[in-house]
Backbone as numpy.savetxt, mean C-alpha at the origin, in Angstrom:
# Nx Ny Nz CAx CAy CAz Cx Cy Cz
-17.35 12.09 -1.98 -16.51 11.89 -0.81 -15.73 10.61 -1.00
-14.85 10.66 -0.97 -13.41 9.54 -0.86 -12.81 9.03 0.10
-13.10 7.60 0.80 -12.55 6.92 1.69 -11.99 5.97 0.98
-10.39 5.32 1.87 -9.95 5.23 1.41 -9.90 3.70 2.73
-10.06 2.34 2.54 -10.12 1.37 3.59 -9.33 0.20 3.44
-7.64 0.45 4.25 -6.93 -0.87 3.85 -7.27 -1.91 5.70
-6.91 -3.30 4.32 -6.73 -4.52 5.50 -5.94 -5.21 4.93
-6.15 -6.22 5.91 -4.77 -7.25 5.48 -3.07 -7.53 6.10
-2.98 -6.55 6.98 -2.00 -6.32 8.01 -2.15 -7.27 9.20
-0.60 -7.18 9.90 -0.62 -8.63 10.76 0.25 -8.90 11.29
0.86 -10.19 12.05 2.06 -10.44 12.38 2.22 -11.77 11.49
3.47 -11.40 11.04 4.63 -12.61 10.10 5.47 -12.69 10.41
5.91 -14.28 10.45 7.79 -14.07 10.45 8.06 -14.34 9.43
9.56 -13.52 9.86 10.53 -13.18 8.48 10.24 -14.18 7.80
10.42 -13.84 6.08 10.46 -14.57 5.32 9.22 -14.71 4.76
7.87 -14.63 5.87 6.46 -14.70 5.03 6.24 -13.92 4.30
5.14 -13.62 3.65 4.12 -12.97 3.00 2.81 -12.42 3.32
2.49 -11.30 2.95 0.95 -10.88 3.51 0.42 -10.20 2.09
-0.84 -9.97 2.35 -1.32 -8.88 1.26 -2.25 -8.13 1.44
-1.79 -6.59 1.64 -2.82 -5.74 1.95 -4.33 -5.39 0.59
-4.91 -4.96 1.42 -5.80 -4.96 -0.02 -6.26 -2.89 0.40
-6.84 -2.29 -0.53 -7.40 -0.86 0.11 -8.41 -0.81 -1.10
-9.72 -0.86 -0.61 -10.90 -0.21 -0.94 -11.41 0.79 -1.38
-11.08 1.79 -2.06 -12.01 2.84 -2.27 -13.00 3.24 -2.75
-13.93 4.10 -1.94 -15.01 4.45 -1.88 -15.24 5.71 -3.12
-16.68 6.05 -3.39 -16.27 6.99 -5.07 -16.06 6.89 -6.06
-16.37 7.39 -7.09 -16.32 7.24 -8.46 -14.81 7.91 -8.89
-14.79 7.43 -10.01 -13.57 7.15 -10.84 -12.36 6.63 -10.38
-12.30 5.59 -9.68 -11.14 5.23 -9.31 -10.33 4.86 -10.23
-10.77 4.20 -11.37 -9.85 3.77 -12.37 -9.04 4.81 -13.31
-8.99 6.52 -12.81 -8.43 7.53 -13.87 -7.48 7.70 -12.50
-7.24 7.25 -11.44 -6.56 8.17 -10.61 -4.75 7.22 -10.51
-3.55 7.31 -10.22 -2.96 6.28 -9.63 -2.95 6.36 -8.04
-2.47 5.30 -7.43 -2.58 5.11 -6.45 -1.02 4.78 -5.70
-1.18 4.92 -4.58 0.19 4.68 -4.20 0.46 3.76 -2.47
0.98 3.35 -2.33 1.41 2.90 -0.84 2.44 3.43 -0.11
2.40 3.82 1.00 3.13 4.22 1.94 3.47 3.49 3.50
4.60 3.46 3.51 4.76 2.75 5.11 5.12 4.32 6.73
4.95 4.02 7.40 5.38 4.56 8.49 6.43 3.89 9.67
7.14 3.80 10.09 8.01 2.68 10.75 7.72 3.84 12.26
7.91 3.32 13.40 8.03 4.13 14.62 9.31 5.19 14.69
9.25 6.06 14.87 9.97 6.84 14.96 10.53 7.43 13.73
10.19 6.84 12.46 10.48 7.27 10.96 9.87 7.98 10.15
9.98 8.15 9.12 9.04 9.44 8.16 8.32 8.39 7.70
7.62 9.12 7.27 6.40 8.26 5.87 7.47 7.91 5.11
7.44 6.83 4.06 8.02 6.81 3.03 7.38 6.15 1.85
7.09 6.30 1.16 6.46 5.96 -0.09 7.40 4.41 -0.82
6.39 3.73 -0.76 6.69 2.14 -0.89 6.44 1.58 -2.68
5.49 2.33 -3.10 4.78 1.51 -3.97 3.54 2.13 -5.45
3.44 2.55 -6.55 3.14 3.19 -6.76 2.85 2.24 -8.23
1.20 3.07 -8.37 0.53 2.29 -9.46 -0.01 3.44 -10.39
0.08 3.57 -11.47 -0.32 4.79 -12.34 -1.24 3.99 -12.45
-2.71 5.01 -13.87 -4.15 4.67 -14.02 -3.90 3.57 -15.13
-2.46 3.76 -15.82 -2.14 3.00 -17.22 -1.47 1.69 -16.23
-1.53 1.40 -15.36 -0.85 0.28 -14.67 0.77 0.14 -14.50
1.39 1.20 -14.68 3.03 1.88 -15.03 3.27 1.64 -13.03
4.17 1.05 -13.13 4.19 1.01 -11.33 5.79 1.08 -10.77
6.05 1.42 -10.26 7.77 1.90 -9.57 7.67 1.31 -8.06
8.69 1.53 -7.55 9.00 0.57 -6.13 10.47 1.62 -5.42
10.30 1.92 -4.27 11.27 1.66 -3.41 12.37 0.66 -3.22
13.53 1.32 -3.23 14.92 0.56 -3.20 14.78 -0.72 -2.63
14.34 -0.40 -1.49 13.93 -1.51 -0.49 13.15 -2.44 -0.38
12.47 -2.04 -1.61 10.96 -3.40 -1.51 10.95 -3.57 -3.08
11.63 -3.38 -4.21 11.72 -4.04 -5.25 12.27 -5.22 -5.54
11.49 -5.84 -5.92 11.68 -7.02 -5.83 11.07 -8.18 -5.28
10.25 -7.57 -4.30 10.01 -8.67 -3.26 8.34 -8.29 -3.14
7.82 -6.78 -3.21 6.55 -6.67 -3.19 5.92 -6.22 -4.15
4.79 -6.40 -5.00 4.43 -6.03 -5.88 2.82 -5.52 -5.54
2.64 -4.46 -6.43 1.42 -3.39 -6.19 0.95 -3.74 -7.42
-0.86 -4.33 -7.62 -1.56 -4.34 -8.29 -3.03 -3.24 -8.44
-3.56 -3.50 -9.05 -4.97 -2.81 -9.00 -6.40 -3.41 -9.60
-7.22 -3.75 -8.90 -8.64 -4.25 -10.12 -9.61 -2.89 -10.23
-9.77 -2.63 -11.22 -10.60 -1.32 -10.97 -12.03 -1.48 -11.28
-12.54 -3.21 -11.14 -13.41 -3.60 -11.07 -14.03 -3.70 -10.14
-13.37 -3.55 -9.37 -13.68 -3.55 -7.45 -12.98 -2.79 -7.02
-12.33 -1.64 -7.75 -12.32 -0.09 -6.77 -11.03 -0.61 -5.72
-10.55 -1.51 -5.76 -9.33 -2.14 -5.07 -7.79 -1.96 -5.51
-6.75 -1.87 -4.76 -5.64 -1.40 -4.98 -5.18 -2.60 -3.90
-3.88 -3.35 -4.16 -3.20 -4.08 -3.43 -2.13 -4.46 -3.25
-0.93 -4.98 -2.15 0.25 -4.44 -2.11 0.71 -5.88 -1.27
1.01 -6.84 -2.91 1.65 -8.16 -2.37 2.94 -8.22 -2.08
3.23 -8.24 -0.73 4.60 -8.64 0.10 5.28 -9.96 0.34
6.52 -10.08 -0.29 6.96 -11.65 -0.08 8.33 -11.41 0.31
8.66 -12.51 1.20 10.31 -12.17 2.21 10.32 -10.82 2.79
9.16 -11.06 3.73 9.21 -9.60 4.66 10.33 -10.24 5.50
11.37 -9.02 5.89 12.08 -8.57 6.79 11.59 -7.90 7.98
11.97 -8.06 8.72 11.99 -6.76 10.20 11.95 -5.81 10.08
12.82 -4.86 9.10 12.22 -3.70 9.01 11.15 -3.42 8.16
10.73 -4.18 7.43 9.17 -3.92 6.79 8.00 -3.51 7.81
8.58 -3.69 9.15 7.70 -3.84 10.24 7.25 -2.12 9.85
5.86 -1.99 9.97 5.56 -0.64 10.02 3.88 -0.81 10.05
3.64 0.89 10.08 1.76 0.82 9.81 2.01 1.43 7.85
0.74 0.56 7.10 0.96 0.59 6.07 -0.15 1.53 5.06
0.07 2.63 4.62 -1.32 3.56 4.19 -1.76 3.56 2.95
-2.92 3.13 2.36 -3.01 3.95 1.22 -3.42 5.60 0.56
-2.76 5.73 -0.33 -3.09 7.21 -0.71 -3.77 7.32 -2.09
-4.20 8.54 -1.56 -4.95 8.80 -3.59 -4.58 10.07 -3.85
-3.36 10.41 -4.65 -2.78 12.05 -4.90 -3.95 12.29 -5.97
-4.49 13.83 -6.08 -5.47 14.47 -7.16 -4.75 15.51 -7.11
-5.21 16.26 -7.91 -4.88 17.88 -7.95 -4.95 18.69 -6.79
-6.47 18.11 -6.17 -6.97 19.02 -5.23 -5.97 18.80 -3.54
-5.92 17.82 -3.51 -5.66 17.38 -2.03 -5.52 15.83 -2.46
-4.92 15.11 -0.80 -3.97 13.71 -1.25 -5.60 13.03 -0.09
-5.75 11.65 -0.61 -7.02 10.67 0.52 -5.66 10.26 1.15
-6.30 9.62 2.16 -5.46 8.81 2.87 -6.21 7.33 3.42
-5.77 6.25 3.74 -6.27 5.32 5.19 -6.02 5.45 6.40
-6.81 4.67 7.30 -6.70 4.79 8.19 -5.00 3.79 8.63
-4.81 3.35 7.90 -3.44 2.53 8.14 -3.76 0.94 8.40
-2.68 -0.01 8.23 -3.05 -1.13 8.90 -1.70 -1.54 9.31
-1.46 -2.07 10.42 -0.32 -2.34 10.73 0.29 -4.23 10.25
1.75 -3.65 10.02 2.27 -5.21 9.38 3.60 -4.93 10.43
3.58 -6.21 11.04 4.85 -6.48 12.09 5.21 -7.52 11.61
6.57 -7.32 11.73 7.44 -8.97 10.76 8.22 -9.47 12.49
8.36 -10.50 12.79 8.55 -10.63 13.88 8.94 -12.36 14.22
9.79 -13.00 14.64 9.88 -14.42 14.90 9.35 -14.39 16.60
């Protein structure tokens, strides 16, 4: 069974930094990639952030550059360092685990950028 547990969400003003971290629960985390997703109110999911098992990682238009997605697979941890958050970064932030079978999810953590 696969849970999937981010923290690290918060209120910042513009310009700060935060860093989510997500936990997973289960064996083999280190063959799977992992990915981040934001939700904004009233917006789609959109896929933020993305870490293959070989450490190969891609970014959204919008957040390259500024946030970077790591992984320790020593601690089953996946994490998603944000620097010069904007206002619209404001969102709830998820991690995912795509397999063959079906996608994990979190429970979300919310990041509000806000003066």
């Amino acid at each position: 069974h696969v849970q999937l547990v981010e923290s690290g969400g918060g209120l910042v003003q513009p310009g700060g930094s935060l860093r989510l971290s997500c936990v997973a629960s289960g064996s083999l985390f280190s063959i799977y990639a992992m990915n981040w997703y934001r939700q904004a109110p009233g917006k789609q999911r959109e896929l933020v952030a993305t870490i293959s098992s070989a450490r190969n990682t891609n970014y959204a238009d919008s957040v390259r550059g500024r946030f970077t997605i790591s992984r320790d697979n020593g601690k089953d941890t996946v994490y998603l360092q944000m620097n010069s958050l904007k206002p619209e970064d404001t969102a709830v932030y998820y991690c995912n685990r795509p397999t063959a079978t079906r996608d994990y999810w979190g429970q979300g953590t919310q990041v509000t950028v806000s003066s």
